[in-house]
C-alpha positions as a printed Julia matrix, in Angstrom:
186×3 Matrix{Float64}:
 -14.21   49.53  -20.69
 -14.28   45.68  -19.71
 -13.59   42.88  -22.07
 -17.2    41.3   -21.95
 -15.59   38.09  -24.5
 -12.45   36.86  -26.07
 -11.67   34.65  -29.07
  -8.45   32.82  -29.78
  -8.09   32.1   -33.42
  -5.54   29.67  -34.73
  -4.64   27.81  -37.48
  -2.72   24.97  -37.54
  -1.06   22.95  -39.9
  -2.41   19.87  -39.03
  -6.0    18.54  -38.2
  -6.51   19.87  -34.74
  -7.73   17.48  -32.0
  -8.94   17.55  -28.62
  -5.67   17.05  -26.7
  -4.7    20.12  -28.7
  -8.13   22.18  -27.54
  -7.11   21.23  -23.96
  -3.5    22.57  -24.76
  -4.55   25.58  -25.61
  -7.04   25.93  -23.37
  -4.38   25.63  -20.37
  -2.13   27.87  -21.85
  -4.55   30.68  -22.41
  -5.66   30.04  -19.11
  -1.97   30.17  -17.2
  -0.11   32.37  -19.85
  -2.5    34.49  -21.91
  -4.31   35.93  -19.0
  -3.21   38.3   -15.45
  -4.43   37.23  -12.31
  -6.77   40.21  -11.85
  -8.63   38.81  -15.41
  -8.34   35.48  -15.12
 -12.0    34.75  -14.43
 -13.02   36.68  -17.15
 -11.64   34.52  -19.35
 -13.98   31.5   -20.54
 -12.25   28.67  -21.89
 -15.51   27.62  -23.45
 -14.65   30.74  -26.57
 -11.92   28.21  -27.87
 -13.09   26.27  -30.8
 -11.04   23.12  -32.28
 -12.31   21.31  -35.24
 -11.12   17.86  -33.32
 -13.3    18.94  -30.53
 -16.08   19.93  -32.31
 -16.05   16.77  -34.41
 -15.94   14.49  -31.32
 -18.64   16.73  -30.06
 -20.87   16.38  -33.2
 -20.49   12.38  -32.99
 -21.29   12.3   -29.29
 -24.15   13.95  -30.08
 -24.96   11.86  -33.22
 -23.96    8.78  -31.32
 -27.04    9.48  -28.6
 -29.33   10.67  -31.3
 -28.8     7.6   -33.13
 -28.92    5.02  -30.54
 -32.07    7.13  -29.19
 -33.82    7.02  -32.65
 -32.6     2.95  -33.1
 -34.35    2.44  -30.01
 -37.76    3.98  -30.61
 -37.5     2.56  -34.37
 -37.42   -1.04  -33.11
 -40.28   -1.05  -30.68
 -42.28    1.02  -33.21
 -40.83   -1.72  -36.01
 -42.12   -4.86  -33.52
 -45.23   -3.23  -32.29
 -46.05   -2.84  -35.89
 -44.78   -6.17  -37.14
 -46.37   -7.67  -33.89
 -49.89   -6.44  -34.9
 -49.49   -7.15  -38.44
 -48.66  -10.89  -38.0
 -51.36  -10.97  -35.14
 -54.24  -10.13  -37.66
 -52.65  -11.9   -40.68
 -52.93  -15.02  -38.52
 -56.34  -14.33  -37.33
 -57.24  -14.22  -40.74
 -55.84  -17.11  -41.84
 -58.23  -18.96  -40.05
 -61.26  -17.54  -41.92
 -59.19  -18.47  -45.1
 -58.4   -21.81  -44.46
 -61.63  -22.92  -46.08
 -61.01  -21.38  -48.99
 -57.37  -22.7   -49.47
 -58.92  -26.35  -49.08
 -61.23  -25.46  -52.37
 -58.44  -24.55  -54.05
 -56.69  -28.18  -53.07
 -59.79  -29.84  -53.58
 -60.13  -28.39  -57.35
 -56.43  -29.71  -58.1
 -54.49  -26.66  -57.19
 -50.9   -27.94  -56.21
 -49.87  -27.47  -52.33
 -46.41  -25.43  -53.69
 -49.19  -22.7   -55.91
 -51.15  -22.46  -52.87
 -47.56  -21.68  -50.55
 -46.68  -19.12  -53.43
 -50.25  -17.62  -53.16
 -49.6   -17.22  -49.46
 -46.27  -15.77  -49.87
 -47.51  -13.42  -52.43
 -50.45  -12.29  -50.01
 -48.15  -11.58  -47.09
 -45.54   -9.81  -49.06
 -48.27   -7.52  -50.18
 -49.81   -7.39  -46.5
 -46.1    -6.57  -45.42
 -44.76   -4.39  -48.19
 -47.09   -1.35  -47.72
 -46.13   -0.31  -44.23
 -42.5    -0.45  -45.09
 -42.75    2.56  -47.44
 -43.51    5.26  -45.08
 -40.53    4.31  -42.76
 -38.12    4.5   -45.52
 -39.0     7.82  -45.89
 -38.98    8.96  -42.5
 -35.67    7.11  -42.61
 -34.04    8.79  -45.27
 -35.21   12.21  -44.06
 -33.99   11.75  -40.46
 -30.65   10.58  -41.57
 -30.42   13.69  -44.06
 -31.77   15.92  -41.15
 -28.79   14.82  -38.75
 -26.46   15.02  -41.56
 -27.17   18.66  -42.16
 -27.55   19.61  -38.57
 -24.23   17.65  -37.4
 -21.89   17.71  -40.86
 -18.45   17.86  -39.51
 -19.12   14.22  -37.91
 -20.52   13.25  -40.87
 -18.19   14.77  -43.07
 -17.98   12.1   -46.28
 -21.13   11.49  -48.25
 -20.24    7.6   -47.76
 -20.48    8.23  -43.56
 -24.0     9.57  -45.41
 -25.03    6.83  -47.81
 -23.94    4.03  -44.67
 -26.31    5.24  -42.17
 -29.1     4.93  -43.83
 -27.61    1.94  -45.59
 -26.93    0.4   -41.83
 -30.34    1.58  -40.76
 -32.74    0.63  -43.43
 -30.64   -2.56  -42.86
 -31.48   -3.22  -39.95
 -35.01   -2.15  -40.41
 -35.67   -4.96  -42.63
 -34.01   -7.36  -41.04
 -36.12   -7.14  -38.11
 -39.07   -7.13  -40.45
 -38.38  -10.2   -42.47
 -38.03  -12.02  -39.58
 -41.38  -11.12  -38.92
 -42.42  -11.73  -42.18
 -41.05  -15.49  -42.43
 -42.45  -16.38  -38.64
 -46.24  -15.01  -39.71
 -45.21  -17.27  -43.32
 -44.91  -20.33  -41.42
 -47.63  -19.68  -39.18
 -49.98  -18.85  -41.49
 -49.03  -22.38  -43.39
 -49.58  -23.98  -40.16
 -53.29  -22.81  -39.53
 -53.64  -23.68  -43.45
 -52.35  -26.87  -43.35
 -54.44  -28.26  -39.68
């Protein structure tokens, strides 16, 4: 009967790393093994926690620069279309912002009206990618948890991300502010 698949099981005393699975992996390979069965050996049967850690952050580290990537142009295309029509608008609205000054309504009310406005114009679509945020980063946390092995590696990610996220979209937020007092204001 031929051997069809082998496992090596060991257990070490300290955390095992990837220098260690490549160790082992030569030694089964020269020592462990005749000539005659030497190709019927696969090296890939060894498994290292070390090397299946850096594995499971390679992995996460493409996911999540893959993900950052298609977050931010969603994030600006969004943002981008958002401040476009906000501004648009603010033309239509001008005459009604010059009532208000004409009736006695002080220029720092009107500003807080604006701000108001936008952050309600600008608060709405950020719900739905918190969410999605939240439930991606729990998805690769379930699917890749020896690289994210703490619950603060967790609670950073999406800490780092949703970070990031609105970081991107208050700077929107500010440059369609000051815009939007500029077409005001002319």
């Amino acid at each position: 009967m031929k051997i069809l698949d082998s496992f090596i099981m060991i257990n070490t005393v300290k955390l095992a790393t990837e220098k260690l699975y490549d160790d082992i992996g030569k030694y089964v390979e020269n020592t462990m093994t005749n000539n005659k069965d030497k190709f019927d050996l696969y090296v890939y049967n060894l498994s290292v926690k070390g090397d299946v850690i850096s594995e499971n952050r390679s992995i996460l580290t493409i996911f999540s620069f893959i993900l950052f990537y298609i977050a931010f142009i969603f994030t600006a295309i969004v943002a981008t279309i958002l401040a476009i029509q906000i501004l648009s608008d603010s033309t239509k609205y001008k005459y009604h912002y010059s009532i208000l000054s004409k009736l006695g309504v002080e220029q720092s009310q009107i500003y807080k009206t604006i701000r108001k406005q936008l952050l309600i114009f600008f608060l709405f679509p950020v719900i739905y990618p918190i969410i999605i945020d939240i439930s991606v980063t729990t998805s690769l946390n379930n699917l890749l948890n020896p690289a994210l092995s703490s619950e603060y590696s967790y609670l950073y990610a999406i800490l780092y991300s949703l970070s990031l996220f609105l970081f991107i979209y208050l700077i929107y937020f500010v440059a369609t502010y000051f815009g939007y007092k500029e077409n005001i204001e002319e």
